[in-house]
C-alpha positions as CSV (number, residue, x, y, z in Angstrom):
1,X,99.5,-102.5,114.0
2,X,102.5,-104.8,114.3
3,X,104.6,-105.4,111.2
4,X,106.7,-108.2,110.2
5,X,109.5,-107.4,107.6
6,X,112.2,-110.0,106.5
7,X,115.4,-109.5,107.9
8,X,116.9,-111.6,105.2
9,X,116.9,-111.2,101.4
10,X,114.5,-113.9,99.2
11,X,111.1,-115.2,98.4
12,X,109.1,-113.9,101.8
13,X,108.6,-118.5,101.7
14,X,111.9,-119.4,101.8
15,X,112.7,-116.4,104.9
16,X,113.0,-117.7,108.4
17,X,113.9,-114.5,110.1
18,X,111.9,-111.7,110.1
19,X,112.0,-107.9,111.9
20,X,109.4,-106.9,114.4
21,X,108.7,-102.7,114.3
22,X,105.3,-100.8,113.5
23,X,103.0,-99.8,110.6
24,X,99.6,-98.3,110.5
25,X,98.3,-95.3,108.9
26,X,97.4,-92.8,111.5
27,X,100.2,-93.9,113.2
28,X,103.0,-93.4,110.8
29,X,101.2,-90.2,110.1
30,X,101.3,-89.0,113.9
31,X,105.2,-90.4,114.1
32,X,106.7,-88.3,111.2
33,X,105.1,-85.2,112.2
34,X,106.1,-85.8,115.9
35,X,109.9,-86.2,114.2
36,X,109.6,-83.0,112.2
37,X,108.8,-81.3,115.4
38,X,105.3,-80.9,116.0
39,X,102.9,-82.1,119.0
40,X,101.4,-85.0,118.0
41,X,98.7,-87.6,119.3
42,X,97.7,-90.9,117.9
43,X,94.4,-92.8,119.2
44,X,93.2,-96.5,118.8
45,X,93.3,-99.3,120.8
46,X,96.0,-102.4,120.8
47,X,95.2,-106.2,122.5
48,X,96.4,-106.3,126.3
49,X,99.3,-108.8,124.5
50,X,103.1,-108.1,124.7
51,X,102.3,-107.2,120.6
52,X,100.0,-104.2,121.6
53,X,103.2,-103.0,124.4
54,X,105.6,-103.4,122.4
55,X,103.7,-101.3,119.5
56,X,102.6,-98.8,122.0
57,X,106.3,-98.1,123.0
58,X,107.4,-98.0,119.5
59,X,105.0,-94.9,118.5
60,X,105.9,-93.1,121.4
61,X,109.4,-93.5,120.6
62,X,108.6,-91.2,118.2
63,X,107.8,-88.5,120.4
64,X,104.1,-89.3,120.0
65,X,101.4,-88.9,123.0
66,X,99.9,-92.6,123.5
67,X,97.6,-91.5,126.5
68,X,94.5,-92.0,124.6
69,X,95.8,-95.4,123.2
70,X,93.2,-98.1,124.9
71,X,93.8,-101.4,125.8
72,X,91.1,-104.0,125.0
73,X,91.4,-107.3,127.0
74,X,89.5,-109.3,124.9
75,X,90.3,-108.4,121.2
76,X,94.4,-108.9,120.1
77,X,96.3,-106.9,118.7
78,X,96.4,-106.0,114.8
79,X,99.4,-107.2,112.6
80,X,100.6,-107.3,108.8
81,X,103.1,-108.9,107.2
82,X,105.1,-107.0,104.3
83,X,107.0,-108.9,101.7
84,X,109.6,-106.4,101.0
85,X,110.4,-105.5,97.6
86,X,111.4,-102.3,95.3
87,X,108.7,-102.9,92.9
88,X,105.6,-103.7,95.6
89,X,105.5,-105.1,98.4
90,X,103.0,-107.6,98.8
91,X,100.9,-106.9,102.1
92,X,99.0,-109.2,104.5
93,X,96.8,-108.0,106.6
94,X,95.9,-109.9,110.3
95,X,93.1,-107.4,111.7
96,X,90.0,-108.9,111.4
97,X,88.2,-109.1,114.8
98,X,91.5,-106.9,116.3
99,X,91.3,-104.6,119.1
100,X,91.0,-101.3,116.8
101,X,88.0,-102.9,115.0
102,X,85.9,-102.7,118.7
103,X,86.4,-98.8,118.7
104,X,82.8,-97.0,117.8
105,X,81.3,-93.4,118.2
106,X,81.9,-93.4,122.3
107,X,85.4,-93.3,121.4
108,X,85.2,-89.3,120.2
109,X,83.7,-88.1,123.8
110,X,86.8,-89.7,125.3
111,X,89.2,-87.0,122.6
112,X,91.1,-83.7,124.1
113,X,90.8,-81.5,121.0
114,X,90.5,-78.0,122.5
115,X,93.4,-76.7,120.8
116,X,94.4,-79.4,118.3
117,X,94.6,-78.3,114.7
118,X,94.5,-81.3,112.6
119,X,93.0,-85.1,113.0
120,X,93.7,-87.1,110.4
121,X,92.4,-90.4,109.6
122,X,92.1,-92.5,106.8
123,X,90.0,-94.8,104.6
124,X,90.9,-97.7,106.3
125,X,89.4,-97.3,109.6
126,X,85.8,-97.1,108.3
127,X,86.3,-100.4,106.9
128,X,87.4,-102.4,110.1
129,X,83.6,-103.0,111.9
130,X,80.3,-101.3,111.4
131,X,81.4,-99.4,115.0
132,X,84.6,-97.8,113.2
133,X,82.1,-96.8,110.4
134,X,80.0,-94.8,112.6
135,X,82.8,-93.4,114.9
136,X,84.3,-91.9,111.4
137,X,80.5,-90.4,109.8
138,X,80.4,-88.8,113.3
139,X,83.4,-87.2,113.4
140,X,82.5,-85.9,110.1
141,X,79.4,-84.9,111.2
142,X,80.1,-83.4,114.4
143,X,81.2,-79.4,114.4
144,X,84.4,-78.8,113.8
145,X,87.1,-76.2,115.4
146,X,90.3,-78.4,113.7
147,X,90.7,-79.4,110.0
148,X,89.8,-82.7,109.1
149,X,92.6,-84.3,107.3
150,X,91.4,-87.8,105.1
151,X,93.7,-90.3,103.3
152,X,91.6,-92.3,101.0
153,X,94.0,-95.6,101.7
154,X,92.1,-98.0,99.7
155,X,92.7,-101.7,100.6
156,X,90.0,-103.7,98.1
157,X,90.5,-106.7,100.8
158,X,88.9,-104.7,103.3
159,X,85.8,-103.8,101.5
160,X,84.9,-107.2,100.4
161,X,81.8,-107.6,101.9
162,X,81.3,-103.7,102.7
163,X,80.1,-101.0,100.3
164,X,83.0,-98.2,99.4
165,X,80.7,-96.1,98.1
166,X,81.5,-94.2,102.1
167,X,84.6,-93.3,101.1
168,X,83.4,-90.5,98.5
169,X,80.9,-89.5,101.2
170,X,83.9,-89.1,104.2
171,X,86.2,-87.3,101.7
172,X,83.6,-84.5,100.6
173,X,82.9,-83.5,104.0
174,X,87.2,-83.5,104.7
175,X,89.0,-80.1,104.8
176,X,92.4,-81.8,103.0
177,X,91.6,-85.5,101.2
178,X,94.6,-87.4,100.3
179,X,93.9,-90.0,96.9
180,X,96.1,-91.7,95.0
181,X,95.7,-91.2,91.2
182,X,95.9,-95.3,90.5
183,X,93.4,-95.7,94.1
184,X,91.1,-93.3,92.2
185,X,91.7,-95.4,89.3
186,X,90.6,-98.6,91.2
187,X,87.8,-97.0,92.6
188,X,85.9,-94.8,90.4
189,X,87.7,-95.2,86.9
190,X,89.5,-92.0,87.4
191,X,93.4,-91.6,87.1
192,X,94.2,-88.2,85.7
193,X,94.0,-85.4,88.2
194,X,91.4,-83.3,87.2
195,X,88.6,-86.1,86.9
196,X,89.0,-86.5,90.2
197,X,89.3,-83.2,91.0
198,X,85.3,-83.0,89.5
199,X,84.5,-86.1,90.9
200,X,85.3,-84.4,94.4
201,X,84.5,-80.5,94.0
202,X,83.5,-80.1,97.6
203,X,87.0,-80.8,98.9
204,X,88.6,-77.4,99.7
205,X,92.2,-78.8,99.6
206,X,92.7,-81.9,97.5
207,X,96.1,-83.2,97.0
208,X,96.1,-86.1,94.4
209,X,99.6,-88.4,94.8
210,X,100.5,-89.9,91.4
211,X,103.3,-92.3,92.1
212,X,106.8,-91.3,90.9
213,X,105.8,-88.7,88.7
214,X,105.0,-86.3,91.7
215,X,101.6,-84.8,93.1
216,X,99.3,-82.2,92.2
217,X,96.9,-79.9,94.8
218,X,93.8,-78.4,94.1
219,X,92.7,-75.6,96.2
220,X,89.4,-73.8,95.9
221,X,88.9,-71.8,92.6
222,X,92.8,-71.5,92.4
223,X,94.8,-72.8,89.4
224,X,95.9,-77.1,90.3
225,X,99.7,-77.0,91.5
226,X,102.0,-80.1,90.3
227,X,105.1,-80.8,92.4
228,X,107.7,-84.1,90.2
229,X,108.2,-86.0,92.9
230,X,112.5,-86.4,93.7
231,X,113.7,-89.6,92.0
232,X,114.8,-91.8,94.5
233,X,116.6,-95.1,94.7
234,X,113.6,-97.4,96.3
235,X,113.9,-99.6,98.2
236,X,110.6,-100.5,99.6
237,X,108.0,-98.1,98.1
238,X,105.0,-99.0,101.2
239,X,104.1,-96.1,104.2
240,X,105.9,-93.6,101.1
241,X,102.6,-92.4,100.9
242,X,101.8,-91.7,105.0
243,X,105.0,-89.9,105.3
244,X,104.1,-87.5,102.0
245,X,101.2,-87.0,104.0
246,X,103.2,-85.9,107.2
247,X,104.7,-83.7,105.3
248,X,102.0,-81.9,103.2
249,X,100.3,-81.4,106.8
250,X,103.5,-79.7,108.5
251,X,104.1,-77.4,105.3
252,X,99.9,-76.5,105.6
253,X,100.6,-76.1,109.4
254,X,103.4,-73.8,108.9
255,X,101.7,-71.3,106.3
256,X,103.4,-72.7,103.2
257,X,102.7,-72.5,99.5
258,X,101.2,-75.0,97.4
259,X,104.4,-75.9,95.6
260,X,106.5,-75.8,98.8
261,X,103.8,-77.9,100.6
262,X,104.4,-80.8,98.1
263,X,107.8,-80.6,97.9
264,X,107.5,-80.9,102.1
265,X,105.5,-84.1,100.9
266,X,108.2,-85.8,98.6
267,X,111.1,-85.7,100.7
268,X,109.4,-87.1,104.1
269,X,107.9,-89.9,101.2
270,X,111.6,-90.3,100.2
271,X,113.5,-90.7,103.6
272,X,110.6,-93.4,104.0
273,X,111.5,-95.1,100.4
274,X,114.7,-95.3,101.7
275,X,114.2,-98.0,104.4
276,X,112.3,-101.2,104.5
277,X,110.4,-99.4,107.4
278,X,107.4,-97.7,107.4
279,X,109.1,-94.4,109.8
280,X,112.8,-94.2,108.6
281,X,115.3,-92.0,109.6
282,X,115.4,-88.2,108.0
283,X,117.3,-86.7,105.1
284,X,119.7,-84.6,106.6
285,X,118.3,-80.9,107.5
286,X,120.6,-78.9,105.6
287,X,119.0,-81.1,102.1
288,X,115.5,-80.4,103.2
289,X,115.9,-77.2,103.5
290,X,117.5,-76.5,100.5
291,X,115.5,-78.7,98.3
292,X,112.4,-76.8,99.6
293,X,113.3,-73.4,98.2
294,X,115.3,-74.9,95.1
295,X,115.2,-74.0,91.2
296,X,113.0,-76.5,89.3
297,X,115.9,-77.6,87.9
298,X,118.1,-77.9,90.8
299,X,115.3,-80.4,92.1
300,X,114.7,-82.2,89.1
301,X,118.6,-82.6,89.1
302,X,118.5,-84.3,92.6
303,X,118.8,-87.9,93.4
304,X,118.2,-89.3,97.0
305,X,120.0,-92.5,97.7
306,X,120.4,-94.8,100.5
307,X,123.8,-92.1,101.2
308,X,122.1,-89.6,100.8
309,X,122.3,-87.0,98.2
């Protein structure tokens, strides 16, 4: 979607400039990976409005393939305003009856995936229109060459007159579900790690983000993994949790271990805590690379700040 962030400090009332860029799950998901160097793809469909261009360019800026991107002439494009602040940003969401909400099931015929080896998606999509629900319990459904990546991204506003209950349905049939301990919380009355681990036994690869204390991975019959997450000076803490996906998926992609894998996640989350934006720029290689492979105490020791370590 199109995002709004204020280009001035103060209450988000008293701001009369604000910053045009991008936001969006998927999106953001497909950008970071695209910057960390792999192929990516992203898929929905924008408003034939200089909004849905102007998005459209911005993703592929990334080095992300647009091609299946479609272009509704009647529906606009979606937007959200973000009321940037260290603490929480307060979101406002403008999709209702927006181009993406008109995708549906005849969407998935239209997707190259001979050779692709992830598609994620995310709770919010099924929520949009009763054709995004059934284009996402198909693609569940449907066999499977690819792992099936799912970010549980619960936004209560969007299931206000919908039951959620499909979320715990879509993430059992996932390869790698992505929750949030205080989503879970939200959701289900479950916040510690392992409740929701036995609330979702079917997932082989679950990966439960808790905030600023770090993120823990449960794999199969293996013993749960917790990564601290990197303290970080924040300065806006939403789309942190899209890039920490980005970068669990490229350390799966490239054969890594649990514990590497997370710390992949928490420092793509903290290059995006760093900026007001939802894609920010990256730490610098030489820190990643070193931070991935360092002593517990050599990473509990480091602080990322808008200089940089």
């Amino acid at each position: 979607m199109t995002l709004f962030v204020p280009a001035e400090p103060g209450p988000a009332e008293e701001v009369v400039t604000w910053t045009r860029t991008v936001g969006g799950a998927e999106s953001n998901v497909a950008s970071h990976l695209a910057v960390l160097g792999l192929r990516t793809a992203w898929v929905s469909a924008v408003g034939d409005d200089a909004f849905g261009r102007a998005l459209v360019s911005a993703v592929a800026s990334f080095g992300v393939d647009v091609s299946g991107v479609q272009v509704d002439p009647l529906r606009p494009t979606g937007l959200y305003i973000k009321e940037s602040d260290a603490s929480g940003s307060p979101v406002r969401y403008y999709r209702r009856g927006s181009a993406a909400s008109g995708m549906g099931p005849a969407l998935l015929g239209t997707l190259p995936l001979d050779g692709v080896r992830v598609v994620h998606t995310s709770g919010i999509t099924p929520a949009l229109s009763d054709s995004c629900l059934e284009m996402m319990r198909a693609l569940a459904a449907a066999p499977r060459t690819f792992t099936l990546s799912f970010d549980l991204n619960w936004r209560p506003r969007l299931w206000a007159d919908r039951d959620p209950a499909v979320l715990r349905d879509l993430a059992a049939v996932a390869d790698i579900v992505f929750v949030g301990s205080d989503e879970a919380e939200l959701m289900w009355g479950l916040g510690e790690p392992g409740a929701i681990r036995e609330f979702l036994p079917e997932t082989p690869t679950l990966v439960v983000k808790q905030g600023e204390r770090g993120a823990t991975v449960f794999e199969g019959t293996s013993p749960p993994v917790f990564q601290p997450a990197l303290r970080v000076d924040v300065v806006e803490p939403v789309g942190a949790g899209d890039a920490f996906a980005a970068g669990f998926i490229f350390g799966t992609l490239s054969g890594w271990t649990p514990r590497r894998r997370l710390r992949c996640g928490h420092l793509r989350a903290a290059s995006s805590l760093l900026t007001h934006h939802d894609v920010g720029p990256s730490l610098p290689a030489e820190f990643v690379s070193r931070m991935l492979d360092a002593s517990e105490a050599e990473w509990a020791a480091a602080t990322v700040t808008g200089d940089h370590p």
